[in-house]
C-alpha positions as CSV (number, residue, x, y, z in Angstrom):
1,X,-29.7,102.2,38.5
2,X,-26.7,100.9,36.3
3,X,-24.5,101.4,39.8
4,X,-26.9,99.5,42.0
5,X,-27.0,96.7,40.0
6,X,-23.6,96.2,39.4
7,X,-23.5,96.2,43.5
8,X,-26.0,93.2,43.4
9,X,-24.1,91.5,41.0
10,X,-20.9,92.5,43.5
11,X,-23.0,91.2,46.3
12,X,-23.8,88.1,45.0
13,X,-20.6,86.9,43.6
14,X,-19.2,87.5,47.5
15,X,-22.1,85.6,48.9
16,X,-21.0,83.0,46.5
17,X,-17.7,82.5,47.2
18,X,-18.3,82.8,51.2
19,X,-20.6,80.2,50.7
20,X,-18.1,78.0,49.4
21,X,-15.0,78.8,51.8
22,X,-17.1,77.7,54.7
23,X,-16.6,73.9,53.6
24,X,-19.2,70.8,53.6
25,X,-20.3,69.5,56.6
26,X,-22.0,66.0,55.3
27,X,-24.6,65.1,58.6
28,X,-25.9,68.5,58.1
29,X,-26.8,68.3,54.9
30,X,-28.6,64.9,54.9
31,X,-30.3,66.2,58.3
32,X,-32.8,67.7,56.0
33,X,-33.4,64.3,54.2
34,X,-34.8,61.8,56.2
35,X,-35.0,59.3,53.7
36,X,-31.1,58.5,54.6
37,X,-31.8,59.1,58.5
38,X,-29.7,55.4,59.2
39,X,-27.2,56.2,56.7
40,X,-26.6,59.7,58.4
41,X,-26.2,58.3,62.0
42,X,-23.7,55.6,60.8
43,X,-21.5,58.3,59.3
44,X,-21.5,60.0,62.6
45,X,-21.2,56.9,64.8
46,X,-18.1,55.7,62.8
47,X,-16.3,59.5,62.5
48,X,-16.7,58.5,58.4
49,X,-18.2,62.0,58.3
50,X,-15.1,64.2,59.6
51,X,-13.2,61.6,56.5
52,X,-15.8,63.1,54.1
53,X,-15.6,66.8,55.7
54,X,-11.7,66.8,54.9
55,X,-11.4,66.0,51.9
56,X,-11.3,68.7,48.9
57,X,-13.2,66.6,46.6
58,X,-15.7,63.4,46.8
59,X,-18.9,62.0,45.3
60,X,-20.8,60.4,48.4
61,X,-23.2,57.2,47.1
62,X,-26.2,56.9,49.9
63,X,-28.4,54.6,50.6
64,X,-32.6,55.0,51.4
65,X,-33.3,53.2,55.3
66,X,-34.5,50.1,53.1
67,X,-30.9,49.2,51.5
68,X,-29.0,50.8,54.5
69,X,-30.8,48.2,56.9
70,X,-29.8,45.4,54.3
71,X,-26.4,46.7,54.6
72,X,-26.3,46.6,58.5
73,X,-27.5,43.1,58.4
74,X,-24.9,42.4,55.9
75,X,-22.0,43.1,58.4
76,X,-23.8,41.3,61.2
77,X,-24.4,44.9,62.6
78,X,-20.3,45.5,63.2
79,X,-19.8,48.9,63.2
80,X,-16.5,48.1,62.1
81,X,-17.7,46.4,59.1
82,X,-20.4,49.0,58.5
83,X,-17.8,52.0,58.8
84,X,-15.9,50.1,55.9
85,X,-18.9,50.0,53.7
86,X,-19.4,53.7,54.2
87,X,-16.2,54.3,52.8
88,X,-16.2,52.2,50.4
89,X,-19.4,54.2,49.3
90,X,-17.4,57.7,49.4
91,X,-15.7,57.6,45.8
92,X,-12.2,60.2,45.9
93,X,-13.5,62.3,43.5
94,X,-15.9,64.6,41.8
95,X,-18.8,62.8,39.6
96,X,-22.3,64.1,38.7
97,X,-24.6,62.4,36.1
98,X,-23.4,64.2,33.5
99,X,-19.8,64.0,34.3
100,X,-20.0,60.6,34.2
101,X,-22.5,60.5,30.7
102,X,-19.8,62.2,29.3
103,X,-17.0,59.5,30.9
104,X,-15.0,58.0,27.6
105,X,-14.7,54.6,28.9
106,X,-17.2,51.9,29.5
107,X,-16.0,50.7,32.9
108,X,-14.4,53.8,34.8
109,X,-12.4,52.6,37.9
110,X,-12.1,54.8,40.8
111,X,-10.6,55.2,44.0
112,X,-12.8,55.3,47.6
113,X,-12.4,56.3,51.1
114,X,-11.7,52.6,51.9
115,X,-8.8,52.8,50.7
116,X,-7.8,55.7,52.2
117,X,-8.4,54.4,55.3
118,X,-5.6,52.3,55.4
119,X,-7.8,48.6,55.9
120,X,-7.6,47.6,52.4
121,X,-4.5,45.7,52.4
122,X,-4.6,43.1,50.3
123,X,-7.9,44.1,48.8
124,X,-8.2,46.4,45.6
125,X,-11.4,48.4,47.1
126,X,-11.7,50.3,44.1
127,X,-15.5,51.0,42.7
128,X,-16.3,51.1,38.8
129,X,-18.8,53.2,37.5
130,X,-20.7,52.1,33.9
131,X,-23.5,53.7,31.7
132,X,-25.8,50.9,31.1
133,X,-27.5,50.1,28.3
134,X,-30.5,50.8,30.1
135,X,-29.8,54.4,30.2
136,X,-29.1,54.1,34.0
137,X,-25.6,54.7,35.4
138,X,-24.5,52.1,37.8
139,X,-21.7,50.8,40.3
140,X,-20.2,48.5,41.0
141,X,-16.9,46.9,43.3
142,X,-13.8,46.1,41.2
143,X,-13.2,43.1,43.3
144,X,-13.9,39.8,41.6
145,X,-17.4,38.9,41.0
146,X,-18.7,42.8,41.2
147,X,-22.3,42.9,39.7
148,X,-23.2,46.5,38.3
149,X,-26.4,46.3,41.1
150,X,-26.2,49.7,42.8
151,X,-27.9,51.9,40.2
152,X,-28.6,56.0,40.8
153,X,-32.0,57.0,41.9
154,X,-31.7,60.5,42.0
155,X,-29.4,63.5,42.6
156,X,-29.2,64.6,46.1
157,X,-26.7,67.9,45.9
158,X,-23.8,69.5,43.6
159,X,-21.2,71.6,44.5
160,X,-19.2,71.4,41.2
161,X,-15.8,69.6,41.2
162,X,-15.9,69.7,45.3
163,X,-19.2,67.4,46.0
164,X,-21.6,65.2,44.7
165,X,-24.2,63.0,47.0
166,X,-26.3,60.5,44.8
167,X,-28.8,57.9,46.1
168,X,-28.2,54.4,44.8
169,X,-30.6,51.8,44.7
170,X,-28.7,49.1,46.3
171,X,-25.1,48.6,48.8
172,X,-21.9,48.4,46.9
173,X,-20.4,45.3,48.5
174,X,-17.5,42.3,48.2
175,X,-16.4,39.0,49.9
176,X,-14.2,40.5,52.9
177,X,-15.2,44.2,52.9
178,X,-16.6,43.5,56.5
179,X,-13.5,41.0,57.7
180,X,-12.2,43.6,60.6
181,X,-9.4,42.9,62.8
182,X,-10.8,42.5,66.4
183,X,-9.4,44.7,69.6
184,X,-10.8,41.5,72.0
185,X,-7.3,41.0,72.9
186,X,-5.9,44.5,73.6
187,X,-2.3,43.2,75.3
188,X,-1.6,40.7,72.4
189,X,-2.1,43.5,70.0
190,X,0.3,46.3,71.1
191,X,2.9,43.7,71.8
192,X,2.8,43.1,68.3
193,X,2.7,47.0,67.7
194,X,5.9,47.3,69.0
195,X,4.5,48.3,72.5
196,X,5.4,45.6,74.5
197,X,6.5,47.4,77.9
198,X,3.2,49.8,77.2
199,X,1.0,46.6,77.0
200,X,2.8,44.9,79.9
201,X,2.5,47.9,82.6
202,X,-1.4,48.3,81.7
203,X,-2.0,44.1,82.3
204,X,0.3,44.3,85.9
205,X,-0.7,47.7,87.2
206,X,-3.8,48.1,89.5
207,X,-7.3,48.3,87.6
208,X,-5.9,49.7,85.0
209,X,-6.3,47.0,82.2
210,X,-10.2,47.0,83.6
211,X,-11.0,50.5,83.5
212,X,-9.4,50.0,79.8
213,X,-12.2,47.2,79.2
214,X,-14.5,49.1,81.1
215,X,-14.2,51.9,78.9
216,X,-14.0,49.7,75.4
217,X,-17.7,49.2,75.3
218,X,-18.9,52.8,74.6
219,X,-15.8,53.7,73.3
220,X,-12.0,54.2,73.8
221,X,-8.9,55.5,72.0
222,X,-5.2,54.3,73.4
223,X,-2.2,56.5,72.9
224,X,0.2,53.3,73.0
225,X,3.8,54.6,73.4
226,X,6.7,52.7,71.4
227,X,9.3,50.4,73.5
228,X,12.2,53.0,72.8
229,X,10.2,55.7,74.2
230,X,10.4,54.5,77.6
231,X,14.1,54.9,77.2
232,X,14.4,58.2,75.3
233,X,15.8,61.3,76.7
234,X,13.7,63.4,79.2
235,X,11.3,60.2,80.0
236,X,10.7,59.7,83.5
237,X,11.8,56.7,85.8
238,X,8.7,54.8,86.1
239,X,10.6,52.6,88.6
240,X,10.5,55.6,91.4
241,X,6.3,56.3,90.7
242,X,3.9,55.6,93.4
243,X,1.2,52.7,92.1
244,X,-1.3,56.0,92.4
245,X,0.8,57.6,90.0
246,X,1.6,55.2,87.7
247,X,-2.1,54.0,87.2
248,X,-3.0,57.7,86.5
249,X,0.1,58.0,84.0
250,X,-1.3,55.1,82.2
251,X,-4.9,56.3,82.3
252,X,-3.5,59.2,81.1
253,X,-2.6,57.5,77.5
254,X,-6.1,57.0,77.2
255,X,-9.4,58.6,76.2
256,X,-13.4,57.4,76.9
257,X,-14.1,58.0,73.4
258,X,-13.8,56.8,69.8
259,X,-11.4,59.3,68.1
260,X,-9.5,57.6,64.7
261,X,-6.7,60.1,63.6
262,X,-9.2,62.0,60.8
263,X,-11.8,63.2,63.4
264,X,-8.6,64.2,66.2
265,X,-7.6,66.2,63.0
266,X,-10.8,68.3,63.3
267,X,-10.3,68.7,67.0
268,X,-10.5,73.0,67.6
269,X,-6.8,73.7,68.7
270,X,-7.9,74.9,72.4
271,X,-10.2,72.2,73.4
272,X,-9.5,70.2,76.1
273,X,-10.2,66.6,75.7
274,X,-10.7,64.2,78.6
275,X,-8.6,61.1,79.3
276,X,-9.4,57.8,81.4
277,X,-7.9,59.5,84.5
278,X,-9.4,63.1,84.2
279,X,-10.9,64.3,86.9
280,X,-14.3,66.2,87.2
281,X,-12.2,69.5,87.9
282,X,-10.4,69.9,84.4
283,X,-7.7,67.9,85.4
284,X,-5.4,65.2,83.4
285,X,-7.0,66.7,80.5
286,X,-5.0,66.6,76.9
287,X,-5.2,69.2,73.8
288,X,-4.9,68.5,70.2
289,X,-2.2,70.0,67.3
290,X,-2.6,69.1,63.6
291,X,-1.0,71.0,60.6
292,X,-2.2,68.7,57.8
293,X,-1.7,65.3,58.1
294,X,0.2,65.1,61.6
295,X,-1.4,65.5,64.4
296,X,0.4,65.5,67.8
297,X,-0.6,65.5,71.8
298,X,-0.5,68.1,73.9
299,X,-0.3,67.4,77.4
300,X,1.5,70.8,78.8
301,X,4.3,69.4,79.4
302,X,5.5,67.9,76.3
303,X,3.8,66.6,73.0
304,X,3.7,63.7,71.6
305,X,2.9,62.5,67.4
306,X,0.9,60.4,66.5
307,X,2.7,58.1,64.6
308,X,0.3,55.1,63.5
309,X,-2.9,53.5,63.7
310,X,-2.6,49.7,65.1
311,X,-6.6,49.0,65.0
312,X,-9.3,50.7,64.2
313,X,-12.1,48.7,65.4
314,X,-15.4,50.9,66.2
315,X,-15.8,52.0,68.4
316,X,-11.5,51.2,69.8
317,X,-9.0,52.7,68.2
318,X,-5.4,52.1,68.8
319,X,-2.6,54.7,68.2
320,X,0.7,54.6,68.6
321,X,2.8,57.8,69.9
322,X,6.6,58.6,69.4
323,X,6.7,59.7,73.5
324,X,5.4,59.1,76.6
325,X,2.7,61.5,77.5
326,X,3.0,63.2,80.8
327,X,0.4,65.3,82.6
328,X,1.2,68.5,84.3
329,X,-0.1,67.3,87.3
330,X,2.6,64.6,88.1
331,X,5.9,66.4,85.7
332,X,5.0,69.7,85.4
333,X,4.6,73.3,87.2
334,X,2.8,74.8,84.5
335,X,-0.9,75.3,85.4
336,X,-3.5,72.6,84.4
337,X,-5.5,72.7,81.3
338,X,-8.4,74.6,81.1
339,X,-11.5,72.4,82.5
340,X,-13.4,71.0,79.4
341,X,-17.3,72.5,78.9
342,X,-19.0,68.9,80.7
343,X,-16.3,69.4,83.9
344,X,-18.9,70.9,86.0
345,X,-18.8,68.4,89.1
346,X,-16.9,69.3,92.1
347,X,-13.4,67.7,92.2
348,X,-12.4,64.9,94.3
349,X,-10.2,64.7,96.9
350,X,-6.8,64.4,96.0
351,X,-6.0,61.0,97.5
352,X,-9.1,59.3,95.4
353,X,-7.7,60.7,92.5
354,X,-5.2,57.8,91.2
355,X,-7.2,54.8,92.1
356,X,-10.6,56.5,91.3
357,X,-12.3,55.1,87.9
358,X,-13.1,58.2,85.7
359,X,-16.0,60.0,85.5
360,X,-18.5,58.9,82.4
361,X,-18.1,60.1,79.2
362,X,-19.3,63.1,77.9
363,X,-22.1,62.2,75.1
364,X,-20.6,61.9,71.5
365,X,-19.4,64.6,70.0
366,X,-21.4,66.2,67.3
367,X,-19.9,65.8,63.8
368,X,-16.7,68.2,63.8
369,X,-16.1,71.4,62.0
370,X,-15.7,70.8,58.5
371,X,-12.1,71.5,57.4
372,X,-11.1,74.3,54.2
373,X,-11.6,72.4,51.8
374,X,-9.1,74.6,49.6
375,X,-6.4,72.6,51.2
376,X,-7.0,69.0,51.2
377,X,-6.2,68.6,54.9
378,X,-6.2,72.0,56.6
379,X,-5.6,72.3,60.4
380,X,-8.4,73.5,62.3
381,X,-6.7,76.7,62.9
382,X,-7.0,77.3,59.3
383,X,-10.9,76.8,59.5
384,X,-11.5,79.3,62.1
385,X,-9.3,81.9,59.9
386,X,-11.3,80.8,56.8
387,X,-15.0,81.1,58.6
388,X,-13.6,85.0,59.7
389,X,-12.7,85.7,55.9
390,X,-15.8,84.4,54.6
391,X,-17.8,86.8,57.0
392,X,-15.5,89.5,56.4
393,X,-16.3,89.5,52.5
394,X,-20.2,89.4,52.9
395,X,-19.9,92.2,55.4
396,X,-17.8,93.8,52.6
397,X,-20.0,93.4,50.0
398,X,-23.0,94.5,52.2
399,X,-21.4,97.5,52.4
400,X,-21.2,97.8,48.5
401,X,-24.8,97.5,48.1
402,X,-25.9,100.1,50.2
């Protein structure tokens, strides 16, 4: 008897802590509450979800449909602006009720995901939690002028210093929070990234600046090469492309879809991701590498960091890269990428394939693989070794109890 139970108790503990090594996956849990159904499919349409996923410890603030459409209506319905509320609404650390009962000061500032995100410049972004007198604990924006109005309505989850979701009555706002720089003018901005050759060749080259716009409505993500990589070592001679070739290389730099540097972090290692000039056969396709916070391009050929984001405007986002990225197909005898799950349509003929627009978008991508939350900003890689451990030990213990 004594034996058996101490296997439970074995049993258990390993349940517990393969529970916990799997990591959070925020979409999922508020799936099951549909109270925060509009707050859930603005963390998925701005990626603020695979920000929340990575990190090893936050307190998420949520808001019932009722304040979440005031909120939307507050930012004139800019997914931009919206995707800074949200993280201004994910506080960088662990807080429960009784945490913060127990906080020693009155007005307890804290960081948020806003700034993290790198669009705070110039604004402080911070959020102050107080006990008020009321009994109630409350929030409020550090900025000048922040009124403690966003009060806690209940306690949604705990996972003990890793996560903490809470419904507040009310957004958590400030003059500016929804001020976002604008991607209209996609030429004028990478000049003044420091891509001016980049931003010239796309304007002067075929359709290419259209199937750019084309693309910026659903969604679009430029790799924007510097101006010294166009002269670096190894780079080819543009001057001695066909047009075909030239407009592919340049569609190339490019993908139909809104990836900001956290969610290409959770990209699985081996999956293909499709550009602006992939083909419906697997080709001029692109892979992801990330070891913590760098993540870098793949093409087959060469790779390529990811040095900075320029704009992050949902759903564009601008990236600069340290290289020109160049496709197996036009540099390369190594064999194509692997075709990507949606490339099921038969390919076209290889003389359409420079000029041709691309094929539509795959639908958008479910909210990524949580990361280990053990390491602040584990590679993807890491997860999948993680997920095997975790199953490993409840096998394990399995084994125990019988």
């Amino acid at each position: 008897m004594a034996s058996r139970l101490v296997a439970i108790v074995v049993f258990l503990a390993c349940f517990a802590i393969s529970s916990a090594i799997q990591g959070v996956n925020i979409t999922a849990m508020l799936n099951g509450y549909p109270d925060y159904k509009q707050f859930n499919k603005y963390l998925s349409e701005t990626k603020v979800c695979d920000e929340i996923n990575a990190r090893e410890a936050i307190t998420l603030l949520v808001l019932g449909d009722g304040p979440m459409s005031t909120l939307v209506l507050d930012a004139d319905q800019s997914l931009a602006g919206i995707k800074n509320a949200l993280r201004l609404h994910a506080i960088l650390d662990y807080f429960d009720p009784k945490k913060i009962r127990n906080l020693p000061d009155a007005d307890t500032l804290t960081d948020t995901l806003y700034q993290a995100g790198g669009d705070a410049a110039g604004k402080m972004g911070n959020v102050k939690i107080s006990l008020l007198d009321t009994g109630k604990i409350a929030f409020s924006s550090a900025n000048p002028g922040g009124k403690y109005e966003a009060t806690v309505v209940k306690t949604i989850k705990q996972m003990p210093y890793k996560l903490a979701i809470m419904e507040i009555s009310a957004p958590i706002e400030f003059d500016g929070l929804f001020d976002t720089p604008s991607a209209n003018n996609l030429t004028r901005i990478l000049e003044k990234a420091g891509c001016k050759r980049f931003a010239s060749l796309i304007a002067t080259t075929g359709d290419v600046m259209k199937t750019y716009e084309s693309a910026m409505e659903k969604g679009l993500t430029v790799f924007a090469p510097n101006d010294d990589a166009f002269d670096a070592k190894g780079a080819p001679d543009l001057g001695k492309m066909s047009k075909g070739d030239l407009a592919t290389l340049l569609k190339f730099h490019a993908l139909p879809s809104y990836n900001p540097k956290p969610s290409l972090k959770t990209v699985p290692h081996a999956r293909a991701l499709r550009t602006l000039a992939s083909t419906a056969s697997g080709k001029y396709n692109v892979t992801v590498d990330s070891q913590g916070d760098s993540v870098t391009i793949n093409t087959g050929v060469d790779k390529s960091r990811v040095a900075a984001t320029v704009i992050d405007d949902t759903p564009v986002c601008v990236l600069t890269v340290d290289s020109l990225l160049m496709p197996v197909e036009l540099f390369g005898d190594a064999p194509a990428a692997a075709p990507s799950p949606d490339d099921a349509a038969p390919s076209p003929s290889p003389s359409s394939v420079a000029d041709a627009s691309p094929p539509a978008p795959p639908p958008a991508d479910a909210p990524s693989k949580p990361a280990d939350h053990k390491e602040v900003k584990a590679s993807s890689a890491v997860v999948s070794r993680v997920s095997v451990l975790a199953a490993f030990a409840a096998a394990a213990c399995f084994v125990v109890l019988i």
